[in-house]
Chimera marker file (.cmm) of the C-alpha trace (Angstrom):
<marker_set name="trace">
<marker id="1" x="0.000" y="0.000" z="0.000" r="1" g="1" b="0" radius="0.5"/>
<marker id="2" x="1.844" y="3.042" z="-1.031" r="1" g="1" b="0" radius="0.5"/>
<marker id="3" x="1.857" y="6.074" z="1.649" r="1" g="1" b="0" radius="0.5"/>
<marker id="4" x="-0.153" y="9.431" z="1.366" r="1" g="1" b="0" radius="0.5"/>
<marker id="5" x="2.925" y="10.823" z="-0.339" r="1" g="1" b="0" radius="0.5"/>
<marker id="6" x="3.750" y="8.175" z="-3.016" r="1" g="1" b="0" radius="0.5"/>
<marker id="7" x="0.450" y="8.150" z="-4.332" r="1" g="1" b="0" radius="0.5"/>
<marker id="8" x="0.575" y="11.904" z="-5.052" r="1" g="1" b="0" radius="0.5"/>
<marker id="9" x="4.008" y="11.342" z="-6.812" r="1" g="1" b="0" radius="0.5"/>
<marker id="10" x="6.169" y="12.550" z="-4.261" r="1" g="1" b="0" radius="0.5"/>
<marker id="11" x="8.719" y="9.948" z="-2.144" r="1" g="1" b="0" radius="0.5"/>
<marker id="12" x="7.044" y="9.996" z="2.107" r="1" g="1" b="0" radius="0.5"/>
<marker id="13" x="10.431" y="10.155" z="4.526" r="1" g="1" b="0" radius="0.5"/>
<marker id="14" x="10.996" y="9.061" z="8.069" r="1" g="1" b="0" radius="0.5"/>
<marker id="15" x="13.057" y="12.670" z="9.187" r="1" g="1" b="0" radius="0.5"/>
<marker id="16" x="14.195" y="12.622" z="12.809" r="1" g="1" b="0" radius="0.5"/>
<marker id="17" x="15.960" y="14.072" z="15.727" r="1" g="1" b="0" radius="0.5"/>
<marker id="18" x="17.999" y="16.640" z="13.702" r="1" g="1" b="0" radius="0.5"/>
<marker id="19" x="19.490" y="19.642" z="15.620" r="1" g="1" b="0" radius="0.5"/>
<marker id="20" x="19.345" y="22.243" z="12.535" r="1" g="1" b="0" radius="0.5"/>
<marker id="21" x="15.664" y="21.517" z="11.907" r="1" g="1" b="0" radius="0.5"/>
<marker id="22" x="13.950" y="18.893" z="9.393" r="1" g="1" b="0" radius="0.5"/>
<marker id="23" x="13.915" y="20.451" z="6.028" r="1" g="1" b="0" radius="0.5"/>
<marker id="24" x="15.578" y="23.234" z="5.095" r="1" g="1" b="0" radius="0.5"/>
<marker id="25" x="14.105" y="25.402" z="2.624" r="1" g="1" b="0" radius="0.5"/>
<marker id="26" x="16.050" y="27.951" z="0.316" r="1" g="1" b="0" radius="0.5"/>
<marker id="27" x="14.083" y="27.840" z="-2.653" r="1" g="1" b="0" radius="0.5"/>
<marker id="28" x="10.722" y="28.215" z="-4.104" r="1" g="1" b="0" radius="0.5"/>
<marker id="29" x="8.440" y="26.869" z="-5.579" r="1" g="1" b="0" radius="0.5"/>
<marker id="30" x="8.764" y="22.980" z="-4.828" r="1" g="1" b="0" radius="0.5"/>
<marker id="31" x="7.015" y="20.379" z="-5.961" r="1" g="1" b="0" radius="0.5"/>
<marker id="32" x="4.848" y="18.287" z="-3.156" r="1" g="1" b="0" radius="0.5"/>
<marker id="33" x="6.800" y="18.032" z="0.503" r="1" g="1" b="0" radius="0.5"/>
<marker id="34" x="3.663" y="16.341" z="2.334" r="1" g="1" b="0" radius="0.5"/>
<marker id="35" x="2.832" y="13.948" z="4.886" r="1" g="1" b="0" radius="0.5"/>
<marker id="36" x="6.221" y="13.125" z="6.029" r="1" g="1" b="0" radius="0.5"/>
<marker id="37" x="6.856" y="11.685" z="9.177" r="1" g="1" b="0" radius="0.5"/>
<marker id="38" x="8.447" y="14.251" z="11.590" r="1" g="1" b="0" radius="0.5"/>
<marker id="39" x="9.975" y="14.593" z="15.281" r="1" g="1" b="0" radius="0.5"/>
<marker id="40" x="12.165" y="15.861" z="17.276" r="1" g="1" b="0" radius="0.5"/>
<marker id="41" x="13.963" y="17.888" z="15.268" r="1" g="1" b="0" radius="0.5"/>
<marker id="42" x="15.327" y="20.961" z="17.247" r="1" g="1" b="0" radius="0.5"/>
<marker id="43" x="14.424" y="24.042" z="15.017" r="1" g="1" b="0" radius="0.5"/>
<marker id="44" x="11.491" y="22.415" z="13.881" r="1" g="1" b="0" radius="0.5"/>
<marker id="45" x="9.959" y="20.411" z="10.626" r="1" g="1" b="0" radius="0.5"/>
<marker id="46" x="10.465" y="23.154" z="8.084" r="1" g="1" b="0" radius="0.5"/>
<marker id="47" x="13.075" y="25.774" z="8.228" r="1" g="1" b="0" radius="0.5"/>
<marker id="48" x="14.776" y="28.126" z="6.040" r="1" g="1" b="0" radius="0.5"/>
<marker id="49" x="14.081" y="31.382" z="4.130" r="1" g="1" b="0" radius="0.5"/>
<marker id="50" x="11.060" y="29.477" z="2.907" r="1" g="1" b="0" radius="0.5"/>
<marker id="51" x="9.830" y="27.104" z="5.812" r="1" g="1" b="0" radius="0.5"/>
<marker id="52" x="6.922" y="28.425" z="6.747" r="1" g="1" b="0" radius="0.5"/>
<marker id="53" x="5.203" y="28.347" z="3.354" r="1" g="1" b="0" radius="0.5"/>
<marker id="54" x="5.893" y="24.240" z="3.723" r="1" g="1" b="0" radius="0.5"/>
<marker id="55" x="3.905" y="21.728" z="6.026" r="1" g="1" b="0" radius="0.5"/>
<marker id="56" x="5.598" y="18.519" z="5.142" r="1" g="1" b="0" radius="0.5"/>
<marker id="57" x="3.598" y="16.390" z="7.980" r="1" g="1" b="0" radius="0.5"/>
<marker id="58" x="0.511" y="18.258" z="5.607" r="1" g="1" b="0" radius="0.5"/>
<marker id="59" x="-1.820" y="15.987" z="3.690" r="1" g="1" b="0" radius="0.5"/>
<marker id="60" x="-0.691" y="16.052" z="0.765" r="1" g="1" b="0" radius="0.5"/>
<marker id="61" x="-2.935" y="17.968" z="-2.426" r="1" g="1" b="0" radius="0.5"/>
<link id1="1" id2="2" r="1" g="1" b="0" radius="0.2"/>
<link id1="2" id2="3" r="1" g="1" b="0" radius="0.2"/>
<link id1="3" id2="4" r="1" g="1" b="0" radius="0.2"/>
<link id1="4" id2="5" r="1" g="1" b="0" radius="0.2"/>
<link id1="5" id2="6" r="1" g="1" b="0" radius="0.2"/>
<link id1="6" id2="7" r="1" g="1" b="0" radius="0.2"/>
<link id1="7" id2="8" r="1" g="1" b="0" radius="0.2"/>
<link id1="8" id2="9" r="1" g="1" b="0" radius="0.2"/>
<link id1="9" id2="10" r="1" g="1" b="0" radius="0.2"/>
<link id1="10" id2="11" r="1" g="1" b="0" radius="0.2"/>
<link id1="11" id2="12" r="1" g="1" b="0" radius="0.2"/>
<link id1="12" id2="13" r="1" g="1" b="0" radius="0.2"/>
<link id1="13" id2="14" r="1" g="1" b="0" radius="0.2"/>
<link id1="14" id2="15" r="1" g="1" b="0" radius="0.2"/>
<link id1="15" id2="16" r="1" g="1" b="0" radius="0.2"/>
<link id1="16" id2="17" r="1" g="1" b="0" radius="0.2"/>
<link id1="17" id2="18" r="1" g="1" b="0" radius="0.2"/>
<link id1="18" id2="19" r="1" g="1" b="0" radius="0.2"/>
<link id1="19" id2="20" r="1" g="1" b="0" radius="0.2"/>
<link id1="20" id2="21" r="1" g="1" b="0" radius="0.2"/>
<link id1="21" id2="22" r="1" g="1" b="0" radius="0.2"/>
<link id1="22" id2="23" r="1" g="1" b="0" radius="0.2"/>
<link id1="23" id2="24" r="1" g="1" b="0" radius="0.2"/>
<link id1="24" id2="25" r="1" g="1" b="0" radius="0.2"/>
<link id1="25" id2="26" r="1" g="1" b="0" radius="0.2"/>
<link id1="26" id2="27" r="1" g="1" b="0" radius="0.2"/>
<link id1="27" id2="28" r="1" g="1" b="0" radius="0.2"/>
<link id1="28" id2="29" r="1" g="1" b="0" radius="0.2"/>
<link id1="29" id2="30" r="1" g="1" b="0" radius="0.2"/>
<link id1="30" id2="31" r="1" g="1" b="0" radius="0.2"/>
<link id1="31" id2="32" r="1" g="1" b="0" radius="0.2"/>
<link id1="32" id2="33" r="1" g="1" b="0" radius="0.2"/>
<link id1="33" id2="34" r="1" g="1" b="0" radius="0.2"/>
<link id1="34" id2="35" r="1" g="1" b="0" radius="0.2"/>
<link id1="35" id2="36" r="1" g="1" b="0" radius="0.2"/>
<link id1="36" id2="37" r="1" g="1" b="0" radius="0.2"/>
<link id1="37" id2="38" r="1" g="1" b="0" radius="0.2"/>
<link id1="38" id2="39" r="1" g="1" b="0" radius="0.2"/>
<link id1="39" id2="40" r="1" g="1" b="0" radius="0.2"/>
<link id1="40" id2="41" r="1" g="1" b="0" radius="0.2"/>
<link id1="41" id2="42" r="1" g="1" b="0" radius="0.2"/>
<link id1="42" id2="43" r="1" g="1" b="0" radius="0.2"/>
<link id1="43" id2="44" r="1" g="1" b="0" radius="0.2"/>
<link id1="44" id2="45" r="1" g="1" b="0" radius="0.2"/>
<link id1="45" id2="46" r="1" g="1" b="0" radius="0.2"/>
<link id1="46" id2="47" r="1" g="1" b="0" radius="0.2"/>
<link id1="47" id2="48" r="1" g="1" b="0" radius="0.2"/>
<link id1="48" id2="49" r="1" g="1" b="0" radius="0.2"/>
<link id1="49" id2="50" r="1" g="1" b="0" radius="0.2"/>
<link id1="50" id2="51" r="1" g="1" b="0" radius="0.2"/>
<link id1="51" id2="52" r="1" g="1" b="0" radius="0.2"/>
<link id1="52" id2="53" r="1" g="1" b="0" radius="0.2"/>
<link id1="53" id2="54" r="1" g="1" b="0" radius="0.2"/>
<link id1="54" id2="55" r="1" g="1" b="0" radius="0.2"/>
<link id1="55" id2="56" r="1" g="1" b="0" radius="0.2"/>
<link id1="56" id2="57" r="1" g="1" b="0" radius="0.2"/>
<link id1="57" id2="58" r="1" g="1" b="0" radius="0.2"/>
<link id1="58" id2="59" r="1" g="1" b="0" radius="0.2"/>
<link id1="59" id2="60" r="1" g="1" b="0" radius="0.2"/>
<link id1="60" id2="61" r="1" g="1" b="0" radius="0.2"/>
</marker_set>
């Protein structure tokens, strides 16, 4: 059964316990970044100039 992710053509990813923060954005637009499993990651799921226009634990569209 493919996860929320694969079925919208984007790859789902397992991102943990990172001390700069999940993903880091620099760059805009980009194509889906959704309902990726997420914790503990010190600065938060999405960072960068960009990360709060992200939700990658988001359904995705």
């Amino acid at each position: 059964m493919p996860t929320p992710s694969a079925a919208a053509g984007a790859a789902s990813a397992y991102i943990t316990d990172n001390a700069g923060g999940g993903i880091t954005f620099t760059r805009t637009p980009q194509g889906p970044v959704c309902s990726d499993t997420m914790s503990g990651n010190t600065d938060g799921d999405a960072v960068g100039a960009y990360g709060g226009s992200y939700d990658p634990t988001g359904v995705c569209p």
